[in-house]
C-alpha positions as CSV (number, residue, x, y, z in Angstrom):
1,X,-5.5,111.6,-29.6
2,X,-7.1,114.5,-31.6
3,X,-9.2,114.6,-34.8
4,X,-9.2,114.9,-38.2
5,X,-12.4,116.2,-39.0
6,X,-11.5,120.2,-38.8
7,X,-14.7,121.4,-37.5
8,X,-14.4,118.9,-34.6
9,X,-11.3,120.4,-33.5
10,X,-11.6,124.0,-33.8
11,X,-14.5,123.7,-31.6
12,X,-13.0,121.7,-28.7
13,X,-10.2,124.5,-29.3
14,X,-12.5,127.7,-28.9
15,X,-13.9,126.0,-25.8
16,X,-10.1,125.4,-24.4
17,X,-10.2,129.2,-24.9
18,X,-13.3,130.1,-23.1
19,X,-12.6,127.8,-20.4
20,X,-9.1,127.6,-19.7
21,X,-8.7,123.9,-18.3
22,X,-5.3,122.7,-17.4
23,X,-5.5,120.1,-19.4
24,X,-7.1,118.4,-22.5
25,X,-7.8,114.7,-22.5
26,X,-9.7,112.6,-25.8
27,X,-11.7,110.0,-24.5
28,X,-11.1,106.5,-26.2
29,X,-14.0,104.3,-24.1
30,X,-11.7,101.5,-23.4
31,X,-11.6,99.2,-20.2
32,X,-8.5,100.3,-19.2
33,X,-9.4,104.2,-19.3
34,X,-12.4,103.3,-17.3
35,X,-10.2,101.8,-15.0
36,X,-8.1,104.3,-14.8
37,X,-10.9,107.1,-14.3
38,X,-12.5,105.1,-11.4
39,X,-8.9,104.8,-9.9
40,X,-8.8,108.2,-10.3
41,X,-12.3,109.6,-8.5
42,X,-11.6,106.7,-6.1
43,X,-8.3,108.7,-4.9
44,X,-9.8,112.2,-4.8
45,X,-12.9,111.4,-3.3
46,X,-15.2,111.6,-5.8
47,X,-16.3,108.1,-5.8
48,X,-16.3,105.8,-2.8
49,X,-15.9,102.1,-3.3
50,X,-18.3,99.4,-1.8
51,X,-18.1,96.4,0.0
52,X,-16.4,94.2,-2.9
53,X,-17.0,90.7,-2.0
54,X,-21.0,91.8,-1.9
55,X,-20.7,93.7,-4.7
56,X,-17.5,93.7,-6.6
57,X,-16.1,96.8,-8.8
58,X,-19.3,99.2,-7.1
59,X,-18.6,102.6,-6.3
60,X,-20.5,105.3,-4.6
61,X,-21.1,108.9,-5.3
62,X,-22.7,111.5,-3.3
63,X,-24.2,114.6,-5.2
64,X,-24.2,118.0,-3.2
65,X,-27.3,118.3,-1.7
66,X,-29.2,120.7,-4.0
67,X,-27.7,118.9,-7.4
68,X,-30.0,115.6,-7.1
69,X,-32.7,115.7,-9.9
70,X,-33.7,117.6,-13.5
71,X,-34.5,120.7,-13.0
72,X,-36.9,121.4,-15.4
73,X,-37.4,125.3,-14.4
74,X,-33.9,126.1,-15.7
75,X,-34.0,123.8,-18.9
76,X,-34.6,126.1,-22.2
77,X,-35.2,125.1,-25.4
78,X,-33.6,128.1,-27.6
79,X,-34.7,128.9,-31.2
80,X,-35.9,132.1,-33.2
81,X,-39.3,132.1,-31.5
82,X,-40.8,131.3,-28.2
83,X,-43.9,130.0,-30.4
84,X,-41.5,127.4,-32.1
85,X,-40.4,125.9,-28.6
86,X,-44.3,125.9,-27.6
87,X,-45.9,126.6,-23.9
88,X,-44.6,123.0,-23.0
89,X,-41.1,124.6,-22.5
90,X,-39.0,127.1,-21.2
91,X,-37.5,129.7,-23.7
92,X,-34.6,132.0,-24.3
93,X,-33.6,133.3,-27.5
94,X,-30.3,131.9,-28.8
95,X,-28.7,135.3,-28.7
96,X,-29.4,135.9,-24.9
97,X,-28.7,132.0,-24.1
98,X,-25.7,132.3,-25.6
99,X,-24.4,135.4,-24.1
100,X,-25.9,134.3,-20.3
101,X,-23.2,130.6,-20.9
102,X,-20.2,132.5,-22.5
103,X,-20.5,134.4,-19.4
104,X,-20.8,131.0,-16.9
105,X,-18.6,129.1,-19.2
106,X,-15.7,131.4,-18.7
107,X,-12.7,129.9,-17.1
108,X,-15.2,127.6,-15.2
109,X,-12.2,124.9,-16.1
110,X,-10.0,126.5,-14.8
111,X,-7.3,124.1,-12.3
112,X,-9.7,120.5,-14.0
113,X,-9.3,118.7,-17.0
114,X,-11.0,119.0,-20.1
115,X,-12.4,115.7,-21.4
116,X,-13.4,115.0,-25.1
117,X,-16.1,112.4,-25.3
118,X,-17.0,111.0,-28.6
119,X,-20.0,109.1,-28.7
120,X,-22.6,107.3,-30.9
121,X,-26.3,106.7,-29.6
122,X,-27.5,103.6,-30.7
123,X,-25.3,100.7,-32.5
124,X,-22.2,102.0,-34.3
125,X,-23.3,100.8,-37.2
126,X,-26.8,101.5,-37.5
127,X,-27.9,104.3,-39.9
128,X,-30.5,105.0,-37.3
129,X,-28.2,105.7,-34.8
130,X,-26.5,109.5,-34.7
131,X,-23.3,111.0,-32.9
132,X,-22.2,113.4,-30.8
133,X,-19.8,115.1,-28.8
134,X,-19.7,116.1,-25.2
135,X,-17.0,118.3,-23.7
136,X,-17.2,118.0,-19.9
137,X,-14.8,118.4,-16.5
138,X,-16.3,115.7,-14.8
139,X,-14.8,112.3,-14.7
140,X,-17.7,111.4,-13.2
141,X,-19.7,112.0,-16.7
142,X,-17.1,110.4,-18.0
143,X,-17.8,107.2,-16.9
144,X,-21.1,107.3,-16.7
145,X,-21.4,107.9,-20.5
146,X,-18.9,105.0,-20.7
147,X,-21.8,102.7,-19.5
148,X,-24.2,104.6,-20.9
149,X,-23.4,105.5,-24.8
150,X,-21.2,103.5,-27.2
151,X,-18.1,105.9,-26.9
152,X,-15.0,106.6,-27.6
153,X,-12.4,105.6,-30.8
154,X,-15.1,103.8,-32.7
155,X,-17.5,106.7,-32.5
156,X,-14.9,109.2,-33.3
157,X,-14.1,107.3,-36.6
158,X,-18.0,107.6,-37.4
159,X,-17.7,111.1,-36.7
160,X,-15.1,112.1,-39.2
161,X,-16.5,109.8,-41.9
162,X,-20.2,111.5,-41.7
163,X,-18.9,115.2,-40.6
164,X,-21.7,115.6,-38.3
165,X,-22.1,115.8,-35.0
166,X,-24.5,117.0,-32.0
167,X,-22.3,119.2,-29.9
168,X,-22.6,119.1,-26.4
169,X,-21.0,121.3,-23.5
170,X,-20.9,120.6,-19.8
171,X,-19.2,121.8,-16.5
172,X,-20.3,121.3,-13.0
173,X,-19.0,124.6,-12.3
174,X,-19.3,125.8,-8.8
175,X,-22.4,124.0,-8.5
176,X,-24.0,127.3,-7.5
177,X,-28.5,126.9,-8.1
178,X,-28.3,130.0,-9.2
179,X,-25.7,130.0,-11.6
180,X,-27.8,126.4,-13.0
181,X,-28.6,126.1,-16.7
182,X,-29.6,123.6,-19.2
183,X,-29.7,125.2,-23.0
184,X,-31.0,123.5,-25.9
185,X,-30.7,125.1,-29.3
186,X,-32.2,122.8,-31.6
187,X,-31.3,124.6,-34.9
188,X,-27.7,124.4,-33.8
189,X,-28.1,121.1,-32.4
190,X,-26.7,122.1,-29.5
191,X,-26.4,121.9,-25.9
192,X,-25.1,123.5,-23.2
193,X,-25.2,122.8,-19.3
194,X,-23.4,124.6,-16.3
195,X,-23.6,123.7,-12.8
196,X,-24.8,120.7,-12.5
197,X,-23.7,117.0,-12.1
198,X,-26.3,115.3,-11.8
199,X,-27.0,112.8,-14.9
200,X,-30.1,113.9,-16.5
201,X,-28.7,117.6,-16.4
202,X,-24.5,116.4,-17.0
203,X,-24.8,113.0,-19.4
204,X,-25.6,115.0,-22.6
205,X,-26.4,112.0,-24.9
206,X,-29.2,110.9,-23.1
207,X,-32.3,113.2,-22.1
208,X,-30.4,116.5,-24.1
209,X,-29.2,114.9,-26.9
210,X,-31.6,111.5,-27.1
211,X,-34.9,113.3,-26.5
212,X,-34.6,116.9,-26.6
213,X,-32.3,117.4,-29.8
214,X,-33.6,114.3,-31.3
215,X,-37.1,115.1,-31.3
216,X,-36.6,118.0,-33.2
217,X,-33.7,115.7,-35.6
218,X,-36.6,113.7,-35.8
219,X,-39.4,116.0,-36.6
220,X,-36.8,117.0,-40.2
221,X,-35.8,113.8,-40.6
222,X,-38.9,111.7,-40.5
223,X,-38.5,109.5,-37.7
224,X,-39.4,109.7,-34.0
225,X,-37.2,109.8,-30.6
226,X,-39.9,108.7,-28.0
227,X,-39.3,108.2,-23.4
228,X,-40.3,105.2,-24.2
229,X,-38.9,101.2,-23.3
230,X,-38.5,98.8,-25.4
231,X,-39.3,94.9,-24.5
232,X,-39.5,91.5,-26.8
233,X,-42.8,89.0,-25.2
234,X,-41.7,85.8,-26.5
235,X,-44.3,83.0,-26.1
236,X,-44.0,79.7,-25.4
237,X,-44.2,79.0,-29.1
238,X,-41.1,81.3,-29.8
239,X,-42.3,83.7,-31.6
240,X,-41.5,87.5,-30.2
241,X,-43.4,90.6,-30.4
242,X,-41.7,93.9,-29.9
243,X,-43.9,96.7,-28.0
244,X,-42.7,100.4,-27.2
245,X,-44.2,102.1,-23.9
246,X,-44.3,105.0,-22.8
247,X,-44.5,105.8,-19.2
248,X,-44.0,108.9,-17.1
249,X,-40.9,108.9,-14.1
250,X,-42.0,106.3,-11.6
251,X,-44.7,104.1,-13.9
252,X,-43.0,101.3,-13.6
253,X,-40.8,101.7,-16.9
254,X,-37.7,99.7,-15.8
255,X,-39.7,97.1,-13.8
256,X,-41.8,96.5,-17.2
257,X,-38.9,96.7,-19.6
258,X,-36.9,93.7,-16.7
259,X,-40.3,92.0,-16.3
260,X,-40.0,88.3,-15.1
261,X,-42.9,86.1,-16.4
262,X,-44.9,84.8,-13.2
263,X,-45.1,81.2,-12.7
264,X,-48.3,80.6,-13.9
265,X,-47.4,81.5,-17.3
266,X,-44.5,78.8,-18.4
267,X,-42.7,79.0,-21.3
268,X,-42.6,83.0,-21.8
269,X,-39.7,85.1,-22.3
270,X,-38.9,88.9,-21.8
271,X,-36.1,90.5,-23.8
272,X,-35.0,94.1,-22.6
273,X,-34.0,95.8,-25.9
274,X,-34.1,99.4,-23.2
275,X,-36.0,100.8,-20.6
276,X,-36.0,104.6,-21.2
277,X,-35.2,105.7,-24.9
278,X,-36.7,104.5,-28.5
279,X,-35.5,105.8,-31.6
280,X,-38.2,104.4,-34.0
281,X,-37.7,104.8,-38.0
282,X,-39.8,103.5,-41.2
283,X,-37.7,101.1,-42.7
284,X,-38.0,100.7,-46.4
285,X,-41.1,98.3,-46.0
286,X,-43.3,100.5,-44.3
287,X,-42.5,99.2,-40.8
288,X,-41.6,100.8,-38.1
289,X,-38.8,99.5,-36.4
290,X,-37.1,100.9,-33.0
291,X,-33.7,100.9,-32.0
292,X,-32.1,102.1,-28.0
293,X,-29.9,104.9,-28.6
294,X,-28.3,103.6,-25.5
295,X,-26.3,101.1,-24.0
296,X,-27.0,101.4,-20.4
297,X,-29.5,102.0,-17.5
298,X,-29.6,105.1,-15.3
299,X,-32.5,104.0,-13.1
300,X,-33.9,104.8,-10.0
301,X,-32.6,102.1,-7.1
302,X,-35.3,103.0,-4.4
303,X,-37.9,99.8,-4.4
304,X,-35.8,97.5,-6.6
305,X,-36.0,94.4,-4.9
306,X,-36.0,90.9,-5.8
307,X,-39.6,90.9,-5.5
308,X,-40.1,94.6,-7.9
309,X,-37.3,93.9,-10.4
310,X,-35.2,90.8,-10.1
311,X,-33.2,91.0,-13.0
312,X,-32.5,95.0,-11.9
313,X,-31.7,93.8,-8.6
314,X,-29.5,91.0,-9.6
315,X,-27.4,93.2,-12.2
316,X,-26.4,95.5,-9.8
317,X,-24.6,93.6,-7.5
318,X,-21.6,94.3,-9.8
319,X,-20.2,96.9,-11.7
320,X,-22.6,99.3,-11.2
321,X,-21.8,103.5,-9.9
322,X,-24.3,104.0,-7.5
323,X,-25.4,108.0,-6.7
324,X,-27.0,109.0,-3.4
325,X,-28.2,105.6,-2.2
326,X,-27.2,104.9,1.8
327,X,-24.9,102.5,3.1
328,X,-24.7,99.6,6.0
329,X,-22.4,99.3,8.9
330,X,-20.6,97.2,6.5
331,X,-20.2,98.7,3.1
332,X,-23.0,97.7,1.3
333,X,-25.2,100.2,-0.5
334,X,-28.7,100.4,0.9
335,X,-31.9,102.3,-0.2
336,X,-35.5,102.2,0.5
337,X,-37.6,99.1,-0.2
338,X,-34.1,96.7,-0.6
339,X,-35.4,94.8,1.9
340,X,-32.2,93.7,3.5
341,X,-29.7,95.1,5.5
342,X,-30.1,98.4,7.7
343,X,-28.8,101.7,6.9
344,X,-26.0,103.4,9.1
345,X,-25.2,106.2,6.9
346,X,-27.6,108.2,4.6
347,X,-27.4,109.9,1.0
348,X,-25.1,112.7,2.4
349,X,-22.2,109.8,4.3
350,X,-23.9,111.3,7.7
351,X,-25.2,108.8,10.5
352,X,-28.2,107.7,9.4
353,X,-31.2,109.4,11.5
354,X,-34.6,108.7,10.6
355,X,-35.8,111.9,11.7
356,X,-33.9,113.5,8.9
357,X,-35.9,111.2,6.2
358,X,-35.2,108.8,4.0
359,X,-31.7,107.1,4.3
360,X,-31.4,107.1,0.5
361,X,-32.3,110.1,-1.9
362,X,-36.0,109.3,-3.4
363,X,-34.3,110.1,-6.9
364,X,-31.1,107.8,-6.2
365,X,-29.9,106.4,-9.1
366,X,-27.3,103.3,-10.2
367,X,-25.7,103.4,-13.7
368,X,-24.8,100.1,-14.8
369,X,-23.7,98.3,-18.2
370,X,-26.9,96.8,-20.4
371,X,-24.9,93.8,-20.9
372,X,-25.4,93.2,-16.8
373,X,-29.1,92.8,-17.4
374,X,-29.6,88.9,-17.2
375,X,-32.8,89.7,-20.0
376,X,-30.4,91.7,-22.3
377,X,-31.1,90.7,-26.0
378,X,-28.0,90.9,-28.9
379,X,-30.7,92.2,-30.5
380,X,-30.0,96.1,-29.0
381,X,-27.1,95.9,-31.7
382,X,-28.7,95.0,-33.7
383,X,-28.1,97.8,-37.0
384,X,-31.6,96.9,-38.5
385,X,-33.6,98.0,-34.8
386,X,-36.7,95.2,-34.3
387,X,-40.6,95.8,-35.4
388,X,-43.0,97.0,-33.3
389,X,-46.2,95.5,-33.4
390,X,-47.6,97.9,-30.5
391,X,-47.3,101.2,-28.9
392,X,-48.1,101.4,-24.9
393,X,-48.8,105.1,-23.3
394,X,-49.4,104.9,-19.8
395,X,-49.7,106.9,-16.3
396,X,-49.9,106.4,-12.3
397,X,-53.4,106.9,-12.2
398,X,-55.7,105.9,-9.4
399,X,-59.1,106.3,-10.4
400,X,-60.4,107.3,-14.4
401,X,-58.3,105.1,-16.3
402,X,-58.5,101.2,-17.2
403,X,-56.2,98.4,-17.0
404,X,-55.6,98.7,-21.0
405,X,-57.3,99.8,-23.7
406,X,-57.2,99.8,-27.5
407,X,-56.9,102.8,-29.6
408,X,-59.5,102.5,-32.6
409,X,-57.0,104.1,-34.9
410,X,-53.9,105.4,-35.5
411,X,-55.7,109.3,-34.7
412,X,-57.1,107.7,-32.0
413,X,-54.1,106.7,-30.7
414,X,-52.3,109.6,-30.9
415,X,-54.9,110.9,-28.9
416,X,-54.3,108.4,-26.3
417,X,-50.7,109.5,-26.1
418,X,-51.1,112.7,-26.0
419,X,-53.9,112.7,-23.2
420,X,-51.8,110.9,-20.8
421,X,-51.5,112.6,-17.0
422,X,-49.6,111.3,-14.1
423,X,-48.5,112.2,-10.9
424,X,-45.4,113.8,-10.5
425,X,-42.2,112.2,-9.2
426,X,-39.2,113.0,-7.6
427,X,-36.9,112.5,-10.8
428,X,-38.2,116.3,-11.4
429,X,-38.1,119.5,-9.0
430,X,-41.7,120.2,-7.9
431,X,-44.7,119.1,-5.9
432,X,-44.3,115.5,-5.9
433,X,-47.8,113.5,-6.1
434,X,-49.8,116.5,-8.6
435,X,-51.1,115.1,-10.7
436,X,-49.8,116.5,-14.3
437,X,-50.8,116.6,-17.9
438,X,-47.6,114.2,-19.5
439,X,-48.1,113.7,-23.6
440,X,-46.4,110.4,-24.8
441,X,-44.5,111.0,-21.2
442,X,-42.5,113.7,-23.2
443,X,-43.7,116.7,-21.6
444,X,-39.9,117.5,-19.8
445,X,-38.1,116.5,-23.2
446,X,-40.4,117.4,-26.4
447,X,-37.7,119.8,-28.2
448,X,-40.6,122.0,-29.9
449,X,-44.1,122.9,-29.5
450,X,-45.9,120.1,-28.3
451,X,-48.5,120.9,-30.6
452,X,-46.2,120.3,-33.9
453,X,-45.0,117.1,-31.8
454,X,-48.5,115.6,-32.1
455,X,-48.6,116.8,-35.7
456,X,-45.8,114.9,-36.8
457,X,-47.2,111.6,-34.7
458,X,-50.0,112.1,-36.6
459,X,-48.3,112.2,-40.2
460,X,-47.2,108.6,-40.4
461,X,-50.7,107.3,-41.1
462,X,-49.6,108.8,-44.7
463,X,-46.3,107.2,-45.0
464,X,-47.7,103.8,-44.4
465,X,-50.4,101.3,-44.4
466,X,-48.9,98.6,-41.6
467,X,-48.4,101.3,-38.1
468,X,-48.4,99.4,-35.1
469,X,-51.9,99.4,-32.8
470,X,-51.8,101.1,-30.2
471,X,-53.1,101.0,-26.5
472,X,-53.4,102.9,-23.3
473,X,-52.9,100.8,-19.9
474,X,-52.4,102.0,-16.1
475,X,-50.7,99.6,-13.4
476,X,-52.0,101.6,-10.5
477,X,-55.9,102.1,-10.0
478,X,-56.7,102.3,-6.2
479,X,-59.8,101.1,-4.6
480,X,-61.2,103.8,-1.9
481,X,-58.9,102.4,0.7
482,X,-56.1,102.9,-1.0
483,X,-55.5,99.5,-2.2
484,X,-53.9,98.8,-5.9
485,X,-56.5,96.7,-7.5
486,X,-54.2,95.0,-10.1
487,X,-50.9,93.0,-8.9
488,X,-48.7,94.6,-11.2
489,X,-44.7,93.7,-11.8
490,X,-45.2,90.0,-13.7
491,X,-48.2,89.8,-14.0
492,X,-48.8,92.5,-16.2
493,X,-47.4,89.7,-18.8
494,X,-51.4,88.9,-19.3
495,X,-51.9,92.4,-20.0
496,X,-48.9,92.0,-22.8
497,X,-50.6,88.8,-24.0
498,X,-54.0,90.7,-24.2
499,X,-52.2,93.2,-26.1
500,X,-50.3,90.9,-28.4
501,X,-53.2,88.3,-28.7
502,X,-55.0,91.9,-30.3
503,X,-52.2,93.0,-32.5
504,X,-52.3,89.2,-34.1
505,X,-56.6,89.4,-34.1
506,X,-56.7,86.2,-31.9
507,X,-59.6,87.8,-29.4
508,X,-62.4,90.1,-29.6
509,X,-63.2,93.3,-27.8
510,X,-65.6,95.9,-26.2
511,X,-66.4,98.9,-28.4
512,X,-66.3,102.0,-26.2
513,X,-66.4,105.5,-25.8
514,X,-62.8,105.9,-24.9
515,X,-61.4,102.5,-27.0
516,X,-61.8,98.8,-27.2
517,X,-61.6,97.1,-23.7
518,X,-61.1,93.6,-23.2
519,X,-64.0,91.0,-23.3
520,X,-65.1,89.4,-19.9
521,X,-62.4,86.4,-18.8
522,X,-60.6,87.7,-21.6
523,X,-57.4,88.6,-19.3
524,X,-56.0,85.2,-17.9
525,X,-56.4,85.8,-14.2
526,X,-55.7,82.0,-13.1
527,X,-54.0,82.0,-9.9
528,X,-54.6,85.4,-8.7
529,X,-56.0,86.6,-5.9
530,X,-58.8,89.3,-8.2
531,X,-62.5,88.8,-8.0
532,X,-64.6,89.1,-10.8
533,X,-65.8,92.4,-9.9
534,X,-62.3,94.0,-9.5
535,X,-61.7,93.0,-12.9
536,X,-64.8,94.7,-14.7
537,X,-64.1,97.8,-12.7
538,X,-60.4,97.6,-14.1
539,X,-62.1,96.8,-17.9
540,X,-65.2,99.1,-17.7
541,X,-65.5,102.9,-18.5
542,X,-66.6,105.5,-15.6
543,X,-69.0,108.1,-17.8
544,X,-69.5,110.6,-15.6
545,X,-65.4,110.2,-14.5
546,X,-64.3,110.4,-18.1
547,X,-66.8,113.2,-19.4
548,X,-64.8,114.9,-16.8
549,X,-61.2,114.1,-17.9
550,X,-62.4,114.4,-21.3
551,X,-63.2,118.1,-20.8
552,X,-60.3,119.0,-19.1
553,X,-58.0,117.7,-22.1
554,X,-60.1,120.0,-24.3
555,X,-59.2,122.7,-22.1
556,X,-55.5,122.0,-22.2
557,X,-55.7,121.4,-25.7
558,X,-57.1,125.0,-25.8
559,X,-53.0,126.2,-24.3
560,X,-51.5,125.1,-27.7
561,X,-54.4,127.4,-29.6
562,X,-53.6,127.2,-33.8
563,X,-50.4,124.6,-33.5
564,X,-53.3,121.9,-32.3
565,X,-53.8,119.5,-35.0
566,X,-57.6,119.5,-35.7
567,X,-57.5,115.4,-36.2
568,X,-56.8,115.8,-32.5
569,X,-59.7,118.4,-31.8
570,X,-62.0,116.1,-33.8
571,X,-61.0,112.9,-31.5
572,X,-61.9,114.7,-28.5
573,X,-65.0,115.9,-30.1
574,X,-65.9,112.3,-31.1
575,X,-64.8,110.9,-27.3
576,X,-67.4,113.7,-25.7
577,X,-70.6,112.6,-28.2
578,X,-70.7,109.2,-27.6
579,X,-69.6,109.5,-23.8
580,X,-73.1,111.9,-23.9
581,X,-75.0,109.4,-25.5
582,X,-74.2,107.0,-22.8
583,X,-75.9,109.1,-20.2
């Protein structure tokens, strides 16, 4: 198979050139190709199956040690001026990007296989959705974008019918840290990425192309990409509210997007429409509507149990390529917090010691088919997205933040997003548990200034009179023991219903400072173990703690100096003059 769209093909021929692969294969994305590759990495090594009767059609694939997360220090964003791509990124200019990869790229493909990867993030169908193209020597990308993209013939026929496509180049090369690069050139739209196999740095159509590309395709095109999950809360009376969150690496993103209601709350339903990646667009009404530009989960296994994530847990008992997770005497994978079985052999196929740490990589991952999720909705193909009737931003906060808040306004809101801070996590290089600044959970794949990011959030109060509310919430406030003082995992369904019961105006709230906070008793708390006072510290507003996190925004506001809407300066202005009059 080639192409007919000329542009298409004289690309993947000037690569050919530069690379020298022995071969040249064009992706199709059927069954029996993904059959065929698994058959293929199965036989060389590459992928090692697992116990089949436990967990039928599973592989296994161990990363070389230092190729096991993003690494965020070697990801560029490339355009004229180091201004554009803002302090919230690393820059190169295009000319030196390009000449550094042309350099790396040459004959890396030598003795491997070139494959051609058509793909389409988001239904095929959808005018939301947009394409791309990744050229990569890695079977193992290959199949992962199998499960995680829609790609392959279908995509390819988009392609050549709309003439446009995000181009995307990958080679693990010799997998050399040095010799690492991620490039991003945005007014090319354009990736490139050498020496690395690892999924956020080698599948191209999901953090590159979803969220680094697409937020700037977004920013000209009037739409937003967003980290953010996407879950339907139906009630017991069937009707469905869609909500988009947006949490930082290790919030509790997949465990939200798979929630199971608890039992004290019959006759509610989760929907996962996605659990990483939204897409949202103003339809013709006014509304904003969301779509997943993928079609698959890359998640992190360690602590997915039945208890955590049931649905997660369940879906990857089958068809499901594991990376970096440990294994039992008997085949099975195993990873921290699984809860059964007993490791024997750890991330790198050695005997498992624990002297040596943990017996599965902290950022071990499974890829698996959407379709496995037993909450998957028909809906994520749906071509006309679903409404959102709220935005979430959230962070792994222990102290300062509530439960959930309300933003007052759509300015407000923004402000909430863009405030957000976490701890870091080990799905990036760097000093796991800081505590970082993370805006809308973007800050590792905003494609510009971060300052023209908020901007553009904040230029859809124009465009329409019916945007979503939106709130702030936190899972993970401590007590000074150390002791999370909210349940979390199902039951933060009664946090959704406080949120949806506002969206509809069914309850009141508490004016504050920072937001509107629910009412006393106005979070169901039948059936847990919470006292009273646990629940107004979770609902109330620390003055002194929040003048203090207030002030330090303003100061990191300060790093993006004239790009910094003043809508944004004015918030934080307003959030420090009635914190003071509290005092």
């Amino acid at each position: 198979m080639t192409t007919k769209l000329p542009a298409l093909q004289e690309w993947v021929n000037s690569v050919a050139r530069l690379t020298q692969p022995d071969d040249i294969y064009w992706c199709t994305g059927t069954d029996t190709e993904y059959a065929q590759l698994i058959e293929q990495m199965t036989a060389d090594g590459t992928l090692r199956p697992l116990n089949q009767d436990g967990y039928p059609n599973c592989h296994l694939h161990l990363s070389n040690p230092t190729d096991v997360a993003r690494v965020e220090h070697l990801t560029f964003i490339c355009t004229k001026s180091e201004e554009e791509a803002g302090p919230n990124n690393n820059w190169m200019s295009p000319e030196a990007a390009h000449a550094k990869m042309d350099t790396l790229f040459e004959g890396a493909m030598r003795g491997r296989t070139l494959y051609v990867i058509p793909y389409c993030m988001g239904p095929i169908d959808s005018p939301y959705s947009r394409c791309g193209v990744e050229i990569t020597d890695s079977a193992y990308v290959v199949a992962n974008m199998k499960l995680m993209t829609r790609m392959g013939s279908a995509a390819l026929l988009r392609i050549e019918k709309e003439g446009k496509f995000v181009k995307g180049l990958h080679s693990t090369g010799d997998l050399d840290p040095e010799r690492r690069f991620i490039m991003h050139f945005p007014e090319e739209l354009s990736i490139q990425s050498i020496g690395s196999g690892y999924g956020g740095n080698a599948l191209l159509g999901k953090k590159c192309h979803a969220l680094r590309i697409a937020s700037y395709q977004a920013r000209t095109e009037g739409w937003l990409a967003e980290h953010m999950l996407i879950v339907g809360v139906e009630s017991p009376d069937g009707q469905t509210h869609y909500i988009a969150c947006a949490l930082p690496s290790a919030c509790g993103k997949t465990n939200l997007a798979m929630l199971i209601p608890p039992e004290s709350m019959p006759g509610w339903k989760i929907w996962t429409l996605g659990d990483d990646i939204a897409w949202l667009h103003l339809d013709d009404e006014g509304q904003l509507r969301a779509i997943n530009p993928e079609s698959g989960y890359f998640g992190v296994v360690p602590g997915t149990n039945e208890k955590t994530n049931k649905n997660a847990f369940d879906m990857i008992h089958h068809d499901t390529i594991f990376t970096n997770v440990a294994r039992t005497a008997d085949n099975k994978p195993w990873w921290e917090g699984k809860n059964i079985g007993e490791p024997a052999y750890d991330w790198q196929g050695k005997e498992y010691d624990s002297a040596n740490g943990p017996a599965a990589h902290p950022n071990s991952r499974f890829t698996v088919a959407a379709t496995n999720n037993p909450s998957y909705s028909e809906l994520c193909e749906a071509p006309e997205g679903v409404p959102i009737s709220a935005l979430v931003f959230g962070g792994r906060r222990a102290t300062v933040t509530p439960l959930v808040y309300e933003a007052k306004d759509w300015q407000h809101g923004v402000f909430i997003g863009a405030s957000v801070g976490s701890k870091l996590t080990a799905a990036a290089v760097g000093e796991v548990g800081k505590i970082r600044r993370d805006p809308m959970a973007m800050l590792p794949f905003c494609g510009y200034n971060f300052g023209d990011y908020w901007e553009h959030w904040l230029s859809f109060e124009q465009r329409t009179n019916t945007l979503p509310k939106i709130f702030g919430v936190n899972w993970f406030r401590q007590d000074e023991d150390g002791n999370f003082l909210w349940p979390g995992f199902g039951e933060n369904l009664r946090v959704l219903r406080w949120i949806i019961d506002r969206c509809e105006n069914r309850v009141g709230a508490t004016a504050t400072p920072i937001g509107y906070l629910p009412e006393e008793d106005a979070i169901d708390t039948r059936d847990l173990d919470i006292s009273a006072e646990t629940m107004r510290v979770l609902t109330s507003v620390d003055v002194e703690h929040w003048t203090t996190e207030n002030a330090h925004f303003a100061e990191y506001l300060d790093g993006y100096g004239k790009h910094v809407p003043q809508a944004l300066r004015e918030q934080q202005q307003r959030v420090a003059r009635e914190l003071e009059e509290l005092q």
